[in-house]
C-alpha positions in Angstrom: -13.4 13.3 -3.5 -16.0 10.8 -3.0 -16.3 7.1 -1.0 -15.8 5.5 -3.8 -12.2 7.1 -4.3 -11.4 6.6 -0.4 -12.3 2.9 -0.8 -9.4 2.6 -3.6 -7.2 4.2 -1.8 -7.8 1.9 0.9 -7.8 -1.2 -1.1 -4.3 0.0 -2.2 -2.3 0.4 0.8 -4.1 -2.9 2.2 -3.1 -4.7 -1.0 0.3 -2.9 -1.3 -0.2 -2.7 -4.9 -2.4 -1.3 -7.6 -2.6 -4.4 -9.9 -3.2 -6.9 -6.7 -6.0 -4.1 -5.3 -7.2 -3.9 -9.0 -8.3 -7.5 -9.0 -9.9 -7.4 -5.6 -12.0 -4.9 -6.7 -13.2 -6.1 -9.9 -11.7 -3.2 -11.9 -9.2 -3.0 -14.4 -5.7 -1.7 -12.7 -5.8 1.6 -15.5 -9.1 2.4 -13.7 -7.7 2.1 -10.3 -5.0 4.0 -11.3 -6.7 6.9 -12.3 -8.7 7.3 -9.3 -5.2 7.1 -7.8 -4.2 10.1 -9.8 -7.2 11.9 -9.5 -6.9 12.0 -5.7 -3.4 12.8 -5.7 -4.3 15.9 -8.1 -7.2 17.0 -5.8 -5.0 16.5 -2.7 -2.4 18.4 -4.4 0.3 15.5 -3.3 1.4 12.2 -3.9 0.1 9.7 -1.7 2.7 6.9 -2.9 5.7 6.5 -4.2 5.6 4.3 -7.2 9.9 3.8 -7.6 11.7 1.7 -6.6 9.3 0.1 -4.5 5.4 1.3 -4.1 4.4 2.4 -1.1 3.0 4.8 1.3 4.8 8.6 1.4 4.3 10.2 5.0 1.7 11.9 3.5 -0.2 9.0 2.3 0.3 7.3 5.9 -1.4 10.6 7.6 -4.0 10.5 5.4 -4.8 6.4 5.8 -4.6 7.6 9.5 
């Protein structure tokens, strides 16, 4: 995992939304979600939950914490 990934993630759960965080960063929202993905595959766990709302599991609050 690098800064680049944590600043996503960070840009996501400020933005409550991948598309809205997407534009804020100047990336496409495919982009942003595969450095989603990627993180969530190297941390082994989901950090959202995508239905029926997005938001933050418990495990993605901890680790904004």
């Amino acid at each position: 995992m690098n800064l680049l990934h944590m600043n996503y993630f960070i840009a996501v759960v400020e933005h409550q939304s991948i598309s809205r965080a997407a534009q804020s960063l100047f990336i496409t929202q495919q982009t942003l979600s595969s450095h989603i993905a990627s993180m969530e595959k190297e941390l082994g766990t989901c950090l959202f939950e995508r239905r029926p709302r997005f938001r933050l599991t418990r495990t993605g609050e901890r680790f904004y914490q």
